[in-house]
BASE-498268 format. One line per 5 residues: number of its first residue (from 1); their letters; for each residue z, y, x of N, C-alpha, C. Coordinates in steps of 0.1 Angstrom, whole numbers. Atoms other than C-alpha are relative to their C-alpha. Layout:
# BASE-498268
NUM	A	Z:Y:X:Z:Y:X:Z:Y:X; ... $
END
This chain:
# BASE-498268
1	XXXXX	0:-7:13:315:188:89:-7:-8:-11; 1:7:6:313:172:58:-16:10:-12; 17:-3:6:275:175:37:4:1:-14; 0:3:18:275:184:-5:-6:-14:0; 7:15:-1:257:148:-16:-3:4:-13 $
6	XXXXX	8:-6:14:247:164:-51:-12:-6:0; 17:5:-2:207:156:-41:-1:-4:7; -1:8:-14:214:135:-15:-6:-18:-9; 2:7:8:194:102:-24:-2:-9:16; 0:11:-12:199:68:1:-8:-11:-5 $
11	XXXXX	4:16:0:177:39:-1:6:-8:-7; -8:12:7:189:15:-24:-10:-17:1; 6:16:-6:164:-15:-10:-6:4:10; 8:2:-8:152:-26:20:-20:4:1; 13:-3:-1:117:-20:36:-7:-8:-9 $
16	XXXXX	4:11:8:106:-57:23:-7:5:-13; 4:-2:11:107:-50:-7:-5:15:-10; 6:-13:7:99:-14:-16:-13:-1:5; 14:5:-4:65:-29:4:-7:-8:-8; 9:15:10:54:-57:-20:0:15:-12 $
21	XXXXX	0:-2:10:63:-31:-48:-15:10:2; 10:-9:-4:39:-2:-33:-16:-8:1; 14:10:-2:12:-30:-24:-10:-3:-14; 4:1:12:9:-36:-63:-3:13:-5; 3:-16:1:8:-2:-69:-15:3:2 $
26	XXXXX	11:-3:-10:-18:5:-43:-16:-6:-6; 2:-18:-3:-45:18:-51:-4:9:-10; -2:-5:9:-37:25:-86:8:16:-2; -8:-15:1:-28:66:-95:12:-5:-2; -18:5:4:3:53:-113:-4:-12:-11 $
31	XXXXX	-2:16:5:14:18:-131:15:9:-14; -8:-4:12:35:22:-160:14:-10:2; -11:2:-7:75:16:-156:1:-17:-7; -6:18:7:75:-15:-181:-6:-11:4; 9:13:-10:46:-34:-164:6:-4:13 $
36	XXXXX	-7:5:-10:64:-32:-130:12:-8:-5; -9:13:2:96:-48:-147:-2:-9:-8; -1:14:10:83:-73:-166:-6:-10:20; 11:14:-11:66:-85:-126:15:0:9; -11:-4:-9:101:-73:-105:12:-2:-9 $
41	XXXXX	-17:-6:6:129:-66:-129:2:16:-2; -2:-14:0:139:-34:-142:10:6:13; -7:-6:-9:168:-34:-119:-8:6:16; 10:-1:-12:144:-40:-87:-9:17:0; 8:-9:4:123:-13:-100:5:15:2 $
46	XXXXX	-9:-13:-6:149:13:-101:5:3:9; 1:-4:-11:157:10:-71:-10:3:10; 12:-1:-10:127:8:-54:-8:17:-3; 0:-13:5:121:42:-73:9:12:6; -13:-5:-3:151:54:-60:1:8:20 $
51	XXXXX	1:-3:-17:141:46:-23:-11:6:-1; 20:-9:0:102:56:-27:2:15:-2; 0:-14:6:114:91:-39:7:5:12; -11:-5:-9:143:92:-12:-8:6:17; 12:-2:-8:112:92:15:-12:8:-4 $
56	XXXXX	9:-8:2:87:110:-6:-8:-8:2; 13:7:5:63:81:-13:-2:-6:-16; -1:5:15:68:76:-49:5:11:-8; -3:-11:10:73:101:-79:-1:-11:-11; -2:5:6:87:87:-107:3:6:-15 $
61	XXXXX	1:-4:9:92:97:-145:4:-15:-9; -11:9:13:107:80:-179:-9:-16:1; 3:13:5:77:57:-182:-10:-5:13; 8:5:-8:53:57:-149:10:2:12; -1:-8:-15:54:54:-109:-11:4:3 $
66	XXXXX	11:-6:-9:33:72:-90:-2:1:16; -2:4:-19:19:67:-48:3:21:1; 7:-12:-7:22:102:-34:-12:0:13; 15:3:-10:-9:110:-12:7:-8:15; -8:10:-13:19:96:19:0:-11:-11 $
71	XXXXX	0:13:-4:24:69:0:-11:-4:-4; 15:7:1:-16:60:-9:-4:-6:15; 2:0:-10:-19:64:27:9:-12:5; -10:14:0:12:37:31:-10:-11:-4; 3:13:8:-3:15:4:-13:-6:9 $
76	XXXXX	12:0:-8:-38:15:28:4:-8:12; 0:4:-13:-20:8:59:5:-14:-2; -5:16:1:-1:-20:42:-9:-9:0; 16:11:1:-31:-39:30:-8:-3:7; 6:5:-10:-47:-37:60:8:-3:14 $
81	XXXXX	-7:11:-10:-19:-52:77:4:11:14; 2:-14:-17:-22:-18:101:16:4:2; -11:-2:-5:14:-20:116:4:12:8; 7:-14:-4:4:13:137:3:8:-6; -5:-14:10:0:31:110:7:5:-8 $
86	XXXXX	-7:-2:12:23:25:88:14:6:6; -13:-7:-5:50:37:111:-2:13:6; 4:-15:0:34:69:117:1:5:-8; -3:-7:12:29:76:85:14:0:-6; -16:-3:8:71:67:76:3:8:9 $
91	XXXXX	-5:-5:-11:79:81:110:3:19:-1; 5:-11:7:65:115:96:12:2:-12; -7:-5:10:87:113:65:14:-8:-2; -16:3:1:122:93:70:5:8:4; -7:-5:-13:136:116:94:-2:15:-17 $
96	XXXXX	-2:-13:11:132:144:64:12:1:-14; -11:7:10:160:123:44:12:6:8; -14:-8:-9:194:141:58:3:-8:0; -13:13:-2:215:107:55:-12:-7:12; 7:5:-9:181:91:76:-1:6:15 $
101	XXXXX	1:-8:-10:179:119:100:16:2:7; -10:1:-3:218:119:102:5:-13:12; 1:12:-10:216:81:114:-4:-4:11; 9:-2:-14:188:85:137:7:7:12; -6:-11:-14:207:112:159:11:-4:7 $
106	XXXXX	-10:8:-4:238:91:159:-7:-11:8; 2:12:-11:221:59:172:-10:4:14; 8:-8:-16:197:80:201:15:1:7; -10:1:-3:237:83:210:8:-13:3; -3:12:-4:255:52:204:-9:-12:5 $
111	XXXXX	11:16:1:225:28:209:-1:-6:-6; 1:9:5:235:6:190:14:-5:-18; -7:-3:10:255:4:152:0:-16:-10; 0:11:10:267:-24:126:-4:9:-11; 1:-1:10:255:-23:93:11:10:-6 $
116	XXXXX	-9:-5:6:284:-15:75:12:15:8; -2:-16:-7:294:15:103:-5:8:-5; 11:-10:-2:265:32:94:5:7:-15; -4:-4:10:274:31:58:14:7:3; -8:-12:3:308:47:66:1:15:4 $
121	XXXXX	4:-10:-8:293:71:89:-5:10:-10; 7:-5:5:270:80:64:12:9:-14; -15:-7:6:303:83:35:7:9:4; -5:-6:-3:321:102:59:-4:16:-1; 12:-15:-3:293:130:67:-4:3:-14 $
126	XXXXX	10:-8:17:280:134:27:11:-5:-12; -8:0:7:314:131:12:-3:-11:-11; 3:14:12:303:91:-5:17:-7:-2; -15:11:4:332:74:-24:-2:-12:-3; 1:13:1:320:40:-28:11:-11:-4 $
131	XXXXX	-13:3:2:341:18:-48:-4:-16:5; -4:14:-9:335:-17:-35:-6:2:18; 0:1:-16:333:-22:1:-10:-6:8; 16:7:-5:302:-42:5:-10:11:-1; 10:-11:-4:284:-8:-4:-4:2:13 $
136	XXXXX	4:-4:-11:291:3:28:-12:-4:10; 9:9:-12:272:-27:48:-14:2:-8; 12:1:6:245:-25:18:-8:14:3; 8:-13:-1:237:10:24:-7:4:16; 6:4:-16:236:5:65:-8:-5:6 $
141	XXXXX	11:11:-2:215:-23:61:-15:7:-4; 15:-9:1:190:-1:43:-5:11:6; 4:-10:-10:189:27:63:-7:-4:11; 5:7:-16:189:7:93:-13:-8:0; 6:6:1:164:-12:79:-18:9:-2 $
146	XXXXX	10:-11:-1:141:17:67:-6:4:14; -1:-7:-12:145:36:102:-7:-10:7; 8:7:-8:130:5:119:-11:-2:-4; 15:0:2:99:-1:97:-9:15:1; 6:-10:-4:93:34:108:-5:2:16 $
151	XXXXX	-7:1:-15:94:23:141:9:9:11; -16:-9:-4:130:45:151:9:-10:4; -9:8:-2:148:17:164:-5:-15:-4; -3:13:5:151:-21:155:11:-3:-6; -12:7:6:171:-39:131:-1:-14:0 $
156	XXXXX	2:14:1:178:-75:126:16:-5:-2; -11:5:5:207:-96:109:12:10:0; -16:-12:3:232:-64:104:-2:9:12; -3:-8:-12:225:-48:137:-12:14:1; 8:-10:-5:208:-15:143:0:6:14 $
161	XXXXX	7:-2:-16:193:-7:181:-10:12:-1; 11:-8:-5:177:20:195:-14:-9:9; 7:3:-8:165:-2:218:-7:-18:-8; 2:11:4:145:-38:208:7:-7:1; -13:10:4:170:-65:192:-8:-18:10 $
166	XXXXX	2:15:-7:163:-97:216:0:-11:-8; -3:8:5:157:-124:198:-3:-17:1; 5:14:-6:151:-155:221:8:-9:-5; -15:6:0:189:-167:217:6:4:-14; -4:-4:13:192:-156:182:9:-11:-6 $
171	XXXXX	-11:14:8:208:-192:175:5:-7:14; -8:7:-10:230:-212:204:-6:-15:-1; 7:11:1:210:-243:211:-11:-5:-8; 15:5:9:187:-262:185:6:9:-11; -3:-6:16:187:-241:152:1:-8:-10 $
176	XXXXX	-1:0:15:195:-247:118:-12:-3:-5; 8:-1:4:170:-258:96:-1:14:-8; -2:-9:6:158:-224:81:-12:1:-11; 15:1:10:123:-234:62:-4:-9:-3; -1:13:4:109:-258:42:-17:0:7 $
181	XXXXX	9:1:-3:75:-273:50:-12:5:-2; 17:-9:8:47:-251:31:4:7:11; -2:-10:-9:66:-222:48:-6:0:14; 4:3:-14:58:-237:82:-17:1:1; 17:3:-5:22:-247:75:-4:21:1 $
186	XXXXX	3:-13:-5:22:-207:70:-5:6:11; 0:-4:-11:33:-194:98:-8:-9:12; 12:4:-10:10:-219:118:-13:6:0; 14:-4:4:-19:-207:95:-2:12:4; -4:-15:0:-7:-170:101:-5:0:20 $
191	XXXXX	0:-2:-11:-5:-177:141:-14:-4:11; 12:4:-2:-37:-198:139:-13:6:5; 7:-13:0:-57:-166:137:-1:11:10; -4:-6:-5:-41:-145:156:19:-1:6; -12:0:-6:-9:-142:179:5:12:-10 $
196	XXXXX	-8:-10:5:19:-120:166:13:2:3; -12:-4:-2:49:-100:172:12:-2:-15; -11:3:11:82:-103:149:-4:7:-12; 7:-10:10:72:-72:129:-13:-5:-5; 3:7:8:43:-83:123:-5:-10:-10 $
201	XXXXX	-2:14:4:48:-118:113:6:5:-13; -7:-8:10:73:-101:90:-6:3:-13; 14:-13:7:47:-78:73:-7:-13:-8; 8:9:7:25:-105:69:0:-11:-11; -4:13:11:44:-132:51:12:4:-13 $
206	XXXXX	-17:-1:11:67:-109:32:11:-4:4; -14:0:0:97:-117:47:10:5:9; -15:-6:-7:131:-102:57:-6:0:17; 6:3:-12:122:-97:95:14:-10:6; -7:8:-3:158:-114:101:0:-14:0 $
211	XXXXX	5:15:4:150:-146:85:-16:-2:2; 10:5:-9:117:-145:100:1:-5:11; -9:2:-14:136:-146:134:2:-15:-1; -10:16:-4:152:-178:125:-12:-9:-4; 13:8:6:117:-192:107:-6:-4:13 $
216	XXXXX	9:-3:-12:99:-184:142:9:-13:11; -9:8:-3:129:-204:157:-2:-17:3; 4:10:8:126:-233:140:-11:-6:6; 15:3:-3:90:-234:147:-5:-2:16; 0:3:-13:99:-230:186:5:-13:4 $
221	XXXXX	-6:10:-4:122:-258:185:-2:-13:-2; 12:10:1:94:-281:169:-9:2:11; 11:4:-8:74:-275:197:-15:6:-4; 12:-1:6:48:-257:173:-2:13:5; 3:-15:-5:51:-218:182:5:1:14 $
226	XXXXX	-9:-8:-14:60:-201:219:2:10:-2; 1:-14:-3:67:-171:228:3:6:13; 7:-4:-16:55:-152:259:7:18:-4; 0:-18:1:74:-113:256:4:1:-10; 0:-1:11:72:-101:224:-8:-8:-7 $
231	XXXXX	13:9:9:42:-123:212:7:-13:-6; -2:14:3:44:-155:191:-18:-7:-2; 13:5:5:18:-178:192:3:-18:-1; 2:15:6:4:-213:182:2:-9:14; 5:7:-12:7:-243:203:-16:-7:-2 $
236	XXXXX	12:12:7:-17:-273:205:5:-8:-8; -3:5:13:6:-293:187:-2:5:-15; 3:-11:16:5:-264:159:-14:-1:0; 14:-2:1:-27:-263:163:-7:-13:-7; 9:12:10:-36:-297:156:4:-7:-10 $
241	XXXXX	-6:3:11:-11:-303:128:-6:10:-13; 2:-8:6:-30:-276:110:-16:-3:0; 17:2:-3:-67:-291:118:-4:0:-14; 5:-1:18:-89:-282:86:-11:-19:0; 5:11:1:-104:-320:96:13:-13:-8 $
246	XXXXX	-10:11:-3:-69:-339:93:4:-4:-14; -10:4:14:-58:-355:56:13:3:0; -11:0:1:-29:-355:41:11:-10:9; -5:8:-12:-21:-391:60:3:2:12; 3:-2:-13:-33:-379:92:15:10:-1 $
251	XXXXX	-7:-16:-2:-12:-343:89:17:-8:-3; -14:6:1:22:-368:79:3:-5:12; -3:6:-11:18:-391:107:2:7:12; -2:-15:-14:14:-357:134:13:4:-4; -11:-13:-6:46:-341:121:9:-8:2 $
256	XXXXX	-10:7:2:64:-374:119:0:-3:19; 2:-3:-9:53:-377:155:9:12:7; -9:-12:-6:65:-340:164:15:-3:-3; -13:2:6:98:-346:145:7:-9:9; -10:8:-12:109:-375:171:-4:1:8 $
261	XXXXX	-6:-8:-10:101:-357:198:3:10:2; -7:-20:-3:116:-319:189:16:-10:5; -13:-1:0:150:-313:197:11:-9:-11; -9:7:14:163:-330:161:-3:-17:-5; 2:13:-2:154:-365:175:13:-12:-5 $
266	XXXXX	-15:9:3:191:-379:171:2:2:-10; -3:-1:15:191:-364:139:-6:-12:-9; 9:8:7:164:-384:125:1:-15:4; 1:16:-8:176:-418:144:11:-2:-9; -13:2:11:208:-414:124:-2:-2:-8 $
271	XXXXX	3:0:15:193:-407:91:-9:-16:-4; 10:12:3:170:-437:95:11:-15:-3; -9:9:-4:203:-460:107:7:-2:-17; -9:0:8:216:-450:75:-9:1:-16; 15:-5:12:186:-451:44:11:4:-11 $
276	XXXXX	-4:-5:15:190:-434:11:14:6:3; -9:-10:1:217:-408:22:-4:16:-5; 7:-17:8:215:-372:2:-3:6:8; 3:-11:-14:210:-342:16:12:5:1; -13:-2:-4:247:-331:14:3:-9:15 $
281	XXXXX	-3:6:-8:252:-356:38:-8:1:15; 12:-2:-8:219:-350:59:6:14:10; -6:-14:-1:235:-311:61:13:-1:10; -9:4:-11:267:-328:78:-4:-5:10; 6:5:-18:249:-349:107:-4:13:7 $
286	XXXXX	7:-13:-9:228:-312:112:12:7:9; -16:-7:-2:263:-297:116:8:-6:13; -4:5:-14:275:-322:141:-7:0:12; 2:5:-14:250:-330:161:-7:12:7; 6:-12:-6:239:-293:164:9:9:4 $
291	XXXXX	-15:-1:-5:278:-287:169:-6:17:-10; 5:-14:13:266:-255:137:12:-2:-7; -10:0:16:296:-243:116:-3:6:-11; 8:-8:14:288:-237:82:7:-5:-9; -7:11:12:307:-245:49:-11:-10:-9 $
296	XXXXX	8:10:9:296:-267:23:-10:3:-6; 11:-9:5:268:-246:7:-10:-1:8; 10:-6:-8:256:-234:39:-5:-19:7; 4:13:-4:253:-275:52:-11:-6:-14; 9:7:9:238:-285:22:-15:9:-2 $
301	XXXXX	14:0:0:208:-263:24:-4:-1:13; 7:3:-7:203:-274:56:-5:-12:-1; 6:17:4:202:-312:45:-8:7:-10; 12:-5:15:176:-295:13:-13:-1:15; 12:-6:-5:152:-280:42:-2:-12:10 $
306	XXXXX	4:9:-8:158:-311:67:-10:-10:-5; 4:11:13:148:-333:38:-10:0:-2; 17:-5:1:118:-315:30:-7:-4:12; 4:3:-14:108:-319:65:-4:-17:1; -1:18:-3:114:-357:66:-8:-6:-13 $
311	XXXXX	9:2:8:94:-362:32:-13:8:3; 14:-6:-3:67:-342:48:-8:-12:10; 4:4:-6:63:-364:73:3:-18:-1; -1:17:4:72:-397:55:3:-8:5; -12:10:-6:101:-408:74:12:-6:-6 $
316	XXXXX	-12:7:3:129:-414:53:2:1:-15; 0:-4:19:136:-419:12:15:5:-2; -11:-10:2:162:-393:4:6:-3:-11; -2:5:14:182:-405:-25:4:18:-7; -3:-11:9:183:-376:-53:12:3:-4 $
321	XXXXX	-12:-3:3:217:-356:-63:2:-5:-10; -11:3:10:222:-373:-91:6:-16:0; -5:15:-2:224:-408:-79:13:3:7; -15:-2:-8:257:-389:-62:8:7:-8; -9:-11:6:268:-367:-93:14:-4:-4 $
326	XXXXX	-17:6:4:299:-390:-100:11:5:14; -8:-5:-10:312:-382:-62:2:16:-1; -3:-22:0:301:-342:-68:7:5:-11; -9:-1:9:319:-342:-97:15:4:7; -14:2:-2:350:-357:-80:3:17:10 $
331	XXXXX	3:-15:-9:339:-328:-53:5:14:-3; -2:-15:9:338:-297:-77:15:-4:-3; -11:3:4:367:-314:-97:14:6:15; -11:-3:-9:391:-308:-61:-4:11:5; 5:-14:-7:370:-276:-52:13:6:-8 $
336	XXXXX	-1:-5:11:377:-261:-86:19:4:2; -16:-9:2:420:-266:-80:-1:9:15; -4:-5:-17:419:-255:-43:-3:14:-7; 0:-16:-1:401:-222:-55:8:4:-10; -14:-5:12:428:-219:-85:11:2:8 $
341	XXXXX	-13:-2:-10:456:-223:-58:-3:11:10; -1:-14:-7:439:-197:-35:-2:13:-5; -3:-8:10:434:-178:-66:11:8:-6; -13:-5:4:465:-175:-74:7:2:14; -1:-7:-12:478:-166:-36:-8:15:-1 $
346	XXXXX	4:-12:-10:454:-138:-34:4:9:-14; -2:-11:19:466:-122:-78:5:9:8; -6:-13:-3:484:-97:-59:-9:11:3; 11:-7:-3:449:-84:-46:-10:7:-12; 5:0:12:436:-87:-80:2:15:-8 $
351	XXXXX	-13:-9:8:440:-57:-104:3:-3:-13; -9:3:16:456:-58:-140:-12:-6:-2; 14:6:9:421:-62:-155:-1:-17:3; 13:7:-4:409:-89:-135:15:-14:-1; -11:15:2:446:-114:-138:-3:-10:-3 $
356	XXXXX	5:13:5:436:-137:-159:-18:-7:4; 9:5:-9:412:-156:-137:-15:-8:-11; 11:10:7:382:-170:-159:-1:-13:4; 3:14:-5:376:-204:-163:-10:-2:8; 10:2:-9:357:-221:-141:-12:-13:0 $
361	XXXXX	10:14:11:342:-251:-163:-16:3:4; 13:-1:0:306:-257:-152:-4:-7:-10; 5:6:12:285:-267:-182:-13:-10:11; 8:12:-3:265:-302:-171:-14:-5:-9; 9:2:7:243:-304:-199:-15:0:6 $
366	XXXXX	16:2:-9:206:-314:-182:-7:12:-11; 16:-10:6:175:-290:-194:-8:-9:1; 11:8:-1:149:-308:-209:-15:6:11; 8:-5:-11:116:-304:-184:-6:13:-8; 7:-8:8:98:-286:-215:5:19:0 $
371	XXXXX	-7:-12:0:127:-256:-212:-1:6:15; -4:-7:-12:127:-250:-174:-16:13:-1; 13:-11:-2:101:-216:-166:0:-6:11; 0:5:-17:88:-225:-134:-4:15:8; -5:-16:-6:89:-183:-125:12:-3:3 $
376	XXXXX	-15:-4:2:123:-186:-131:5:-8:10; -10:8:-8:130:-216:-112:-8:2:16; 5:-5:-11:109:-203:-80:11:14:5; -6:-6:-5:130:-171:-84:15:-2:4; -11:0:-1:160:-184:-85:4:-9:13 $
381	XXXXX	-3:3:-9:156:-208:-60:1:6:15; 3:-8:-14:146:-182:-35:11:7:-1; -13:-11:-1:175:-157:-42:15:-11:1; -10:7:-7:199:-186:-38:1:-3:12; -2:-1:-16:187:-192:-5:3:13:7 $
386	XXXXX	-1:-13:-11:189:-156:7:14:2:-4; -17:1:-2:225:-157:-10:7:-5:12; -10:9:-9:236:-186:14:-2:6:12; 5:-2:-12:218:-174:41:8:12:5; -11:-11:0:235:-136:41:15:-4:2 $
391	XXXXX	-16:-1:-1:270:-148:35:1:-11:14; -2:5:-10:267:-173:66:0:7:11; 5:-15:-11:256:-142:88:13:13:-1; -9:-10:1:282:-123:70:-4:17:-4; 3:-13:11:263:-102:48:-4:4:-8 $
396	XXXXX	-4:-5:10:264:-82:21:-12:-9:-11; 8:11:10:254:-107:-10:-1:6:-13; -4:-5:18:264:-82:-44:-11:4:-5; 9:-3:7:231:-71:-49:-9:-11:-1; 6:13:0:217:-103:-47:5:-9:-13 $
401	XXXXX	-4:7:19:244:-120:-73:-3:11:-8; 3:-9:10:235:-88:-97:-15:-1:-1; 16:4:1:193:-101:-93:2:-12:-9; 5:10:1:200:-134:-96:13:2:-15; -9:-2:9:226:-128:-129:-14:10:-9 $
406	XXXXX	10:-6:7:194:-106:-143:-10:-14:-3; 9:11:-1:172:-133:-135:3:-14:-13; -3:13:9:192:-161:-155:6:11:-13; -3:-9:14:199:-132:-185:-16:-2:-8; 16:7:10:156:-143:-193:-3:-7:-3 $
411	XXXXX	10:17:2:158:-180:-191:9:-2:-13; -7:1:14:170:-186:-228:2:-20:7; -10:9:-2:183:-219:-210:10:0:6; -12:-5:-6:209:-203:-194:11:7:-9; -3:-12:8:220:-180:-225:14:-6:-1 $
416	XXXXX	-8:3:5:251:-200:-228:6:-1:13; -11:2:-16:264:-200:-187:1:17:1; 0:-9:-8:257:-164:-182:16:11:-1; -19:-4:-1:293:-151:-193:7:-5:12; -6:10:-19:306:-176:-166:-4:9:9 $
421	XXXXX	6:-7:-11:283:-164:-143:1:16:5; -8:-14:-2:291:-128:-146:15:4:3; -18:1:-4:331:-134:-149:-4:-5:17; -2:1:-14:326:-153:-114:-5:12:7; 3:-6:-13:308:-127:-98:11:17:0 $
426	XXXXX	-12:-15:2:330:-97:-111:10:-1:12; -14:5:-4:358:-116:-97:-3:-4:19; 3:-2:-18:341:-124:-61:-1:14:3; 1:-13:-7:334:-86:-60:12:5:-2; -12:-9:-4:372:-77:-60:6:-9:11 $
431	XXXXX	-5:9:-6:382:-107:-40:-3:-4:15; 7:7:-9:353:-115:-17:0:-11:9; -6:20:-3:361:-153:-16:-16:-3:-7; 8:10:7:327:-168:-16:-4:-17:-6; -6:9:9:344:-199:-28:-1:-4:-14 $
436	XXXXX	-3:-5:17:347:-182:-64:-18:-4:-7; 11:-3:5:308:-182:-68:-7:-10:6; 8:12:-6:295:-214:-47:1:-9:-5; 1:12:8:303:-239:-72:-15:3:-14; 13:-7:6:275:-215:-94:-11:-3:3 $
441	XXXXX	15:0:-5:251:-215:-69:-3:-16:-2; 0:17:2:258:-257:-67:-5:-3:-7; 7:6:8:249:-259:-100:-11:5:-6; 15:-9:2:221:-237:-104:-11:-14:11; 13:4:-9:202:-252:-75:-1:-18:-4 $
446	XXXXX	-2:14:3:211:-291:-94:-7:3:-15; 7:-3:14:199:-276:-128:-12:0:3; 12:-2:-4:169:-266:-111:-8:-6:10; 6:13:-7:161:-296:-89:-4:10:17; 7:-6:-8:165:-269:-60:7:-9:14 $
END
């Protein structure tokens, strides 16, 4: 039987981040609505308003937020890291959300649910009309995502479990590079302390618990973290790459060390055979010799993160993209017709509005150093990685191009691409050819030396 949806309100972001927003909050009565978006974004804000209200930890109004006494009690357990309590305390109030409590009862039944199921499940039962089709997975993902930092299940990369999501074999042999080198010294510094489960590792470092999975990974298949059960912990190598005795010399020579004997030993014998290759190219060896399919996007931020890696440890000189921009030209130049000719194959999908395909002319003009924000170029580098990262996994990216399109609407050195940038993404959200919008990210992350 189908539900009214009149006052029916779903999550519109993840746990992640309705957590960082609460944390600032915390342990302020209320913050006023313009100060949060000048630090988040208005968009961010409204949603995180949206979800905080949909749980009953946030009350909201034209110009302030406010914690409710659940969420003061939240804000407490966050800051002190008390993973315990913080799923008591949601555990208490998701399940009071009808579309959350809807989900819950279903997965004690099937076990186990995709993302974008959940969302039609959820459409089906509260009469939702959703007009793009990525809703679905975006609204799944949040639920399902909610539901588990309540502890009601586990989620991880699109999947919702009743039961804990395994994540030994999360990648088929050696992984992907998934982090650059600061990140790492983190998670050593983080494990240094104390051992830790996925959750909360998660918790701790702010991030996605999915892409902490593959961070943790990474860190197994250097040889620096184990894991015993659910626990993660330091080795000795981690341990002594992170010595508060060791310089910066010392701490290069240890990881250059670790580096030819992990798993990505062949990698680094090749790149050496071959000096001053990019990272595009670095992204292809990853690809072969870790037998990883990935398109061109997703290969090239793994030559970015390998790279990093190999300048950490002062093995190899990387030649910079622009000593190759005459080939990435020629590059884009034969992207650019391929996606016109699949463009024009898929017009029939298109509707009237959207025919006439926008150009697709990237503007090259460099940014003097004086114009770049260095906010701007932190957020944007990071929301391009969680772009590539999602659409390699195969999931849902439109609220991410609608961040990162807010994001470059502030840098008054953008004021003259963001038409582009909006026509492409319109046009990937009727299409969903991330083809249409990868030559964008290309040159975002070249504009901004990402």
């Amino acid at each position: 039987m189908k539900m009214k949806n009149d006052k029916l309100m779903l999550p519109e972001i993840t746990s992640i981040q309705l957590f960082k927003l609460i944390k600032h909050i915390y342990p302020a009565e209320q913050v006023s609505v313009d100060r949060l978006n000048g630090i988040f974004g208005k968009s961010k804000v409204a949603n995180a308003g949206v979800t905080g209200a949909s749980i009953g930890i946030l009350n909201r109004d034209k110009s302030t937020i406010s914690l409710t006494e659940e969420g003061k009690q939240l804000g407490r357990a966050l800051i002190s890291k008390n993973l315990e309590e913080q799923r008591k305390i949601l555990k208490e109030l998701v399940l009071k959300n009808p579309a959350l409590d809807f989900i819950y009862s279903l997965i004690k039944e099937k076990k186990i649910m995709k993302n974008k199921e959940i969302g039609q499940k959820i459409a089906m039962q509260f009469n939702k009309n959703w007009k793009h089709e990525l809703s679905y997975s975006r609204y799944g993902t949040n639920c399902g995502d909610i539901l588990a930092a309540a502890g009601l299940g586990d989620y991880v990369n699109g999947i919702y479990s009743i039961e804990r999501i395994e994540t030994n074999n999360i990648t088929e042999g050696t992984s992907s590079p998934y982090l650059r080198f600061d990140k790492l010294l983190k998670i050593l510094n983080m494990l240094g302390s104390k051992d830790k489960t996925l959750d909360e590792s998660s918790i701790h470092l702010d991030t996605n618990k999915g892409r902490m999975s593959y961070e943790l990974t990474n860190c197994i298949d250097l040889n620096l973290v184990k894991k015993t059960g659910d626990i993660f912990s330091i080795t000795t190598s981690g341990r002594n790459l992170i010595h508060p005795l060791h310089n910066e010399e010392i701490q290069k020579n240890l990881f250059a060390e670790i580096l030819r004997k992990s798993a990505y030993a062949k990698v680094i014998e090749l790149i050496e055979q071959n000096k001053g290759i990019d990272r595009r190219k670095i992204g292809d060896i990853l690809a072969h010799e870790l037998r990883k399919e990935g398109n061109e996007s997703t290969r090239y931020d793994w030559g970015k993160k390998f790279a990093d890696w190999l300048i950490a440890a002062g093995i190899s000189s990387i030649e910079r993209s622009k000593r190759t921009q005459g080939k990435q030209k020629e590059k884009k130049t034969e992207h650019k017709k391929e996606k016109t000719k699949s463009n024009a194959i898929k017009s029939e999908q298109i509707p009237s509005t959207m025919k006439h395909k926008p150009n697709v002319f990237i503007p090259t003009t460099p940014i003097k150093s004086e114009q770049v924000n260095q906010n701007t170029t932190f957020m944007i580098g990071r929301l391009i990685e969680r772009i590539e990262i999602k659409n390699s996994v195969k999931q849902d990216i439109f609220e991410d191009l609608k961040e990162l399109i807010k994001i470059c609407e502030n840098d008054n050195s953008l004021k003259s691409y963001i038409s582009l940038l909006k026509s492409h993404s319109d046009l990937y959200s009727e299409i969903k050819d991330f083809r249409i919008i990868e030559a964008d990210l290309n040159y975002l992350k070249e504009r901004f030396n990402h």
